[in-house]
NUSE-577141 format. One record per residue (C-alpha): residue in one letter; residue number from 1; y, x, z. Coordinates in nm, 2 decimals, padded with zeros to 4 digits, always signed. Each point is the difference from the previous one (the first is absolute). Layout:
BEGIN
+----+-----+--------+--------+--------+
| aa |   i |      y |      x |      z |
+----+-----+--------+--------+--------+
|  A | NUM |      Y |      X |      Z |
...
+----+-----+--------+--------+--------+
***
This chain:
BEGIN
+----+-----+--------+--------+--------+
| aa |   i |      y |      x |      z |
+----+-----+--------+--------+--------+
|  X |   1 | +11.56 | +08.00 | -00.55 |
|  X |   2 | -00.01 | -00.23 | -00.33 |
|  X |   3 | +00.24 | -00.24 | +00.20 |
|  X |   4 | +00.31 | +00.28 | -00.06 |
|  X |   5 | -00.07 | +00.04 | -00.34 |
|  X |   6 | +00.30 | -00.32 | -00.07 |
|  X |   7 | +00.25 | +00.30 | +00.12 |
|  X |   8 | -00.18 | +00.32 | -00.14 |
|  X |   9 | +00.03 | -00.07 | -00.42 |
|  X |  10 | +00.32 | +00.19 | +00.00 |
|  X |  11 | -00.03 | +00.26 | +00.24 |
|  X |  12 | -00.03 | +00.36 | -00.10 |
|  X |  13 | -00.41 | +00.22 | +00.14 |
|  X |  14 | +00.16 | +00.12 | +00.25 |
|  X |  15 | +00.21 | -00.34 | +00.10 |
|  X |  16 | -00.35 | -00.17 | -00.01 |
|  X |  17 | -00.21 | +00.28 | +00.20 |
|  X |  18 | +00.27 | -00.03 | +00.28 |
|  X |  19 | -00.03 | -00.38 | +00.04 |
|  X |  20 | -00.39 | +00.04 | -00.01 |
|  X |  21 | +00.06 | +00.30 | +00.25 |
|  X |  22 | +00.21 | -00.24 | +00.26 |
|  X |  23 | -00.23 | -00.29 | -00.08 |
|  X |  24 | -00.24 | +00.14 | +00.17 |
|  X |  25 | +00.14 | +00.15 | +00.28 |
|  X |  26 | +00.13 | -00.32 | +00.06 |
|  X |  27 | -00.32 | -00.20 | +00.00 |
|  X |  28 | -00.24 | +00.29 | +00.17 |
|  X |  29 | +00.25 | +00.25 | +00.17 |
|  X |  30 | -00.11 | +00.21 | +00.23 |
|  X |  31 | -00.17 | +00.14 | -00.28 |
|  X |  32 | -00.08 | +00.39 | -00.11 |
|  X |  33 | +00.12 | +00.16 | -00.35 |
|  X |  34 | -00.34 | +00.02 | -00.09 |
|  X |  35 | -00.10 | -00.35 | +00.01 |
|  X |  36 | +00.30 | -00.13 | -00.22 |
|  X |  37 | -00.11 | +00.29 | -00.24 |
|  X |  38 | -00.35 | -00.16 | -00.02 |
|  X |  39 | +00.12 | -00.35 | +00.00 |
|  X |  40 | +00.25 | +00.09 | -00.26 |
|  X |  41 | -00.19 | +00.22 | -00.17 |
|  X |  42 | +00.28 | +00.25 | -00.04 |
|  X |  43 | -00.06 | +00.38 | +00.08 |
|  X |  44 | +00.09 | +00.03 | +00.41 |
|  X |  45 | +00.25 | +00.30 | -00.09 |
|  X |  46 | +00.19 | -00.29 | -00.20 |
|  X |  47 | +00.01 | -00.19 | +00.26 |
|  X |  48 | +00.12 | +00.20 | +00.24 |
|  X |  49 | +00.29 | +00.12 | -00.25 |
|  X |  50 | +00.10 | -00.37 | +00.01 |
|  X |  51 | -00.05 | -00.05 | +00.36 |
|  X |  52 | +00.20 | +00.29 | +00.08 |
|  X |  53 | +00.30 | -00.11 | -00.19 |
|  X |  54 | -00.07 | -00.34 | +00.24 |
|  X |  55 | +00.01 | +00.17 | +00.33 |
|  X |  56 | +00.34 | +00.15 | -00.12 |
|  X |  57 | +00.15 | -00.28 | -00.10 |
|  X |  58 | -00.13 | -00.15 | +00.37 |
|  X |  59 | -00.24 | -00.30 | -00.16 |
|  X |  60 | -00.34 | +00.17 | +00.10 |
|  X |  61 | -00.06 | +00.18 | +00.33 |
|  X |  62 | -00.28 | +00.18 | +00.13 |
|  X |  63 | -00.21 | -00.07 | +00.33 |
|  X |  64 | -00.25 | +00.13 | +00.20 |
|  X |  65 | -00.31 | +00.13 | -00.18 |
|  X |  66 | -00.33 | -00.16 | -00.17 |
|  X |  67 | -00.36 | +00.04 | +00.11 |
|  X |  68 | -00.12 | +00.27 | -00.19 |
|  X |  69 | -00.28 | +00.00 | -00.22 |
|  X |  70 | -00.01 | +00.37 | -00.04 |
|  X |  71 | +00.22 | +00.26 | -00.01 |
|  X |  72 | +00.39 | -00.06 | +00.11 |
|  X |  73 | +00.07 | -00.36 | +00.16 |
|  X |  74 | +00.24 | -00.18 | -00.28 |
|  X |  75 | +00.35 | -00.11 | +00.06 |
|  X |  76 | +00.04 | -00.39 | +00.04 |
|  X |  77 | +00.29 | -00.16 | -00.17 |
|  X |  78 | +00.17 | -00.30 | +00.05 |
|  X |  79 | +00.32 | -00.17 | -00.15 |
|  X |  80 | +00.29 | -00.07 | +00.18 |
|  X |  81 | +00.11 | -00.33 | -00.02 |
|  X |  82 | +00.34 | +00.08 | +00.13 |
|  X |  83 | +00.08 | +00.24 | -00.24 |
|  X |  84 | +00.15 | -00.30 | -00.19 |
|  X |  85 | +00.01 | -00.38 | +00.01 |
|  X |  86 | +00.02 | -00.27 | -00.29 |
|  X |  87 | +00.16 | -00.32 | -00.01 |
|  X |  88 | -00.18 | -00.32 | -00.11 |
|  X |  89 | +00.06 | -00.35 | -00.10 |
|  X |  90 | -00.22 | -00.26 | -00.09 |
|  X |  91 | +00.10 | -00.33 | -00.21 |
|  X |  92 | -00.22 | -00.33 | +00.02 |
|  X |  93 | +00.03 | -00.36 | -00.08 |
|  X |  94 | +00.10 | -00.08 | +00.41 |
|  X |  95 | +00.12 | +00.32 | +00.12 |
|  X |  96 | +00.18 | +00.34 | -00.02 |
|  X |  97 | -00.14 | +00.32 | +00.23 |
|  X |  98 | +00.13 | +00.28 | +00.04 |
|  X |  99 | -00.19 | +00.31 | +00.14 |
|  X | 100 | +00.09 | +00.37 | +00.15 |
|  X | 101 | -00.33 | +00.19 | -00.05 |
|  X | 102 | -00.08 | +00.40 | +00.06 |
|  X | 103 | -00.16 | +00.21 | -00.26 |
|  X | 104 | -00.36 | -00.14 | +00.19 |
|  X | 105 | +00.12 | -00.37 | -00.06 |
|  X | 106 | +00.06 | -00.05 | +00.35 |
|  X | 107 | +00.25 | -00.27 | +00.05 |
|  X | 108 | +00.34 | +00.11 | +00.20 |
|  X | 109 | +00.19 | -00.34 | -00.05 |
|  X | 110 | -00.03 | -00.33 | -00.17 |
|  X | 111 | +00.23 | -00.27 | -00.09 |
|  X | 112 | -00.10 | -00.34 | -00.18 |
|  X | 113 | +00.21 | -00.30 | -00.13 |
|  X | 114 | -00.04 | -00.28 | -00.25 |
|  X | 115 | +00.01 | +00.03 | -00.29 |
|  X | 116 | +00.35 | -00.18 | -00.18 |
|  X | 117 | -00.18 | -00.26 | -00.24 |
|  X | 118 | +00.35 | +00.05 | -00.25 |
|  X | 119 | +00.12 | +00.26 | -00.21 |
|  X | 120 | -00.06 | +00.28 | -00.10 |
|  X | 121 | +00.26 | +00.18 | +00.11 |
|  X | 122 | -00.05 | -00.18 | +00.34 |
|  X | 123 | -00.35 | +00.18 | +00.05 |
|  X | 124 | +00.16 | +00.31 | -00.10 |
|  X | 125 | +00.27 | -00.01 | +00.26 |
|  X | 126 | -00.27 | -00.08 | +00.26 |
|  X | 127 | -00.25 | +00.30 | -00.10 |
|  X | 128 | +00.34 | +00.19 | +00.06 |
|  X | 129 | +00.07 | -00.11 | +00.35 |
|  X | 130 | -00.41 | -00.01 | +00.04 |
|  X | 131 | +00.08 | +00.43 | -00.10 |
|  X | 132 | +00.35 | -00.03 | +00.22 |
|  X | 133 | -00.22 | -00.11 | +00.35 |
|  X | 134 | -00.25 | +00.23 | -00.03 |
|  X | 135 | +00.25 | +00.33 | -00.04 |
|  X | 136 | +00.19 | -00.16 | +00.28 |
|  X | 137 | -00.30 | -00.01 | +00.23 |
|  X | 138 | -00.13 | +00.35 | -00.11 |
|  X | 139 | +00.36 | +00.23 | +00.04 |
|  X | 140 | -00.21 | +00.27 | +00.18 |
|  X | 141 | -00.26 | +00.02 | -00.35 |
|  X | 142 | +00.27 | -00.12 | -00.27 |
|  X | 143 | +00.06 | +00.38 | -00.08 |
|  X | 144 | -00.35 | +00.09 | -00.11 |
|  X | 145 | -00.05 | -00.38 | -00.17 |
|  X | 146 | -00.16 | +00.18 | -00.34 |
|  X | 147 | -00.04 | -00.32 | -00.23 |
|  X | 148 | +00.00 | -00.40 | +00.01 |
|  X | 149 | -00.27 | -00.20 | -00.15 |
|  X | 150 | +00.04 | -00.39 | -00.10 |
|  X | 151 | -00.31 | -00.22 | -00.12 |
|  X | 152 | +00.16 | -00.28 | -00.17 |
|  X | 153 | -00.14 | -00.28 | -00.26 |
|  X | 154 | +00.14 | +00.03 | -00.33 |
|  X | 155 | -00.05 | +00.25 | -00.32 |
|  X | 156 | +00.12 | +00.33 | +00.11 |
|  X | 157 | +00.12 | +00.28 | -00.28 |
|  X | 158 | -00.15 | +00.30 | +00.17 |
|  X | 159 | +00.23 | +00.22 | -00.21 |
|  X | 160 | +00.32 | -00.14 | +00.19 |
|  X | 161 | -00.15 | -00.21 | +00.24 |
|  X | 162 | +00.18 | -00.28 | -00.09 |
|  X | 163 | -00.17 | -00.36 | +00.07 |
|  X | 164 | -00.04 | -00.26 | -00.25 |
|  X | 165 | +00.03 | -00.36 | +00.21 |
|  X | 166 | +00.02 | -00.39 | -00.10 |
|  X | 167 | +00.22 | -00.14 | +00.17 |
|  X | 168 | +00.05 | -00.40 | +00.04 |
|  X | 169 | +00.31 | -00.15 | -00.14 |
|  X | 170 | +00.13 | -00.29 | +00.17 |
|  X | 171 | -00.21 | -00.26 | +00.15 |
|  X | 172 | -00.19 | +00.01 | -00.29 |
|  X | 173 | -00.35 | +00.14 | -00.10 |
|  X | 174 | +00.23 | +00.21 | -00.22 |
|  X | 175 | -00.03 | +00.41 | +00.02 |
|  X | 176 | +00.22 | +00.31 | -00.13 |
|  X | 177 | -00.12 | +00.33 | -00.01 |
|  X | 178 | +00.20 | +00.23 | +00.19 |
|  X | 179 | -00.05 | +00.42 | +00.00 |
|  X | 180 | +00.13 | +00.13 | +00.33 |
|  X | 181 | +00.01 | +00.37 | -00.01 |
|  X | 182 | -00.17 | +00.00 | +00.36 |
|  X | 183 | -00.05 | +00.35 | +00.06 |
|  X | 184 | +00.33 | +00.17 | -00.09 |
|  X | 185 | +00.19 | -00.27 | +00.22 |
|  X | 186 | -00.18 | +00.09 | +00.26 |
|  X | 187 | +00.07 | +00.39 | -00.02 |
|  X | 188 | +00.30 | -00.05 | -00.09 |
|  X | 189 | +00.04 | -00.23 | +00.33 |
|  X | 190 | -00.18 | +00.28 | +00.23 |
|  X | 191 | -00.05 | +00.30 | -00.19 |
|  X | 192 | -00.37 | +00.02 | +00.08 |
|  X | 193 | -00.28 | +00.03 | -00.31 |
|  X | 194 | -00.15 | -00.36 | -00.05 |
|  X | 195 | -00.35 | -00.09 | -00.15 |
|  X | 196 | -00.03 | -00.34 | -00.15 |
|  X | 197 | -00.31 | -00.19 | -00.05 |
|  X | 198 | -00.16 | -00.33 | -00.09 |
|  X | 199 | -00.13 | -00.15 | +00.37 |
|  X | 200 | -00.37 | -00.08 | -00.17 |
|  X | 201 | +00.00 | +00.37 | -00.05 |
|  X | 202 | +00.13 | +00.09 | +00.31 |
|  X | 203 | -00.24 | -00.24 | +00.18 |
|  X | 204 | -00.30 | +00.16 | -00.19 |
|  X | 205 | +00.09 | +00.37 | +00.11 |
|  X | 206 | +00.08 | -00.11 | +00.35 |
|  X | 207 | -00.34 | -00.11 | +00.02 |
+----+-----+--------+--------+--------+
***
């Protein structure tokens, strides 16, 4: 789980335990409380504190029972991906995707257009409409939409998520530096939590 350390520095134990928790319910659900303990290497009553707190809040559920070893036949868990869904948008150098995924990174919809090759303000108005399409093709998910997530090039300050962008000037090999403050125009725009990262980043933990 290295690859979510980019997103863990400023988390809080407990913040970090549930990510690690979900993590793996994600990749290996149906899976029993005792085997995250051991994969964790966190006591199982811990664990099941957490997961119970996960089953009320309708992310975890449990299913039919494991092959016992001994003794009582555990519980499998398993995370439900349609407790929530995320919005994403990825920035290149040809295009502009946008992506509804569940909590399992399932894909719901997808949209896709070039990329504007001008200004940028330009790009931002069409990561906008890129956001505007997909809630406009998901109405029966847009109330449990939890956060949006943008990989875009550029020096992003992670403590506004403001980006940092050249822009070209003219028809000249002439560039300004322009700050956009990305991430609070696009809450302010749709009141959703937004995550904004660098898209060699993002690339690396999509992988």
């Amino acid at each position: 789980m290295r690859t979510l350390d980019f997103w863990k520095e400023d988390l809080s134990e407990k913040e970090k335990r549930n990510i690690d928790i979900l993590e793996i319910l994600r990749r290996r659900g149906p899976i029993s409380r005792p085997d995250i303990s051991k994969e964790m290497g966190v006591n199982v009553v811990t664990i099941s504190n957490y997961v119970d707190e996960f089953i009320k809040r309708n992310l975890v559920y449990e299913k039919e029972l494991d092959v016992s070893e001994g003794g009582r036949r555990p519980v499998l868990l398993d995370l439900n991906a349609q407790a929530g869904y995320v919005i994403g948008v990825g920035l290149n150098l040809m295009s502009m995707v946008g992506l509804l995924l569940d909590l399992k990174g399932n894909i719901i919809t997808k949209t896709q257009v070039a990329r504007p090759r001008a200004s940028v303000k330009e790009i931002s108005e069409c990561l906008f409409d890129i956001v505007r399409e997909i809630l406009r093709r998901s109405k029966e998910h847009s109330s449990n939409i939890k956060g949006i997530g943008v990989g875009i090039a550029g020096l992003i300050n992670k403590a506004d998520g403001s980006i940092h962008w050249p822009q070209k000037m003219d028809h000249y090999y002439t560039y300004a530096s322009v700050d956009l403050p990305l991430k609070s125009l696009i809450e302010r725009e749709f009141n959703i939590p937004t995550l904004i990262e660098n898209d060699a980043t993002s690339a690396c933990f999509g992988e």
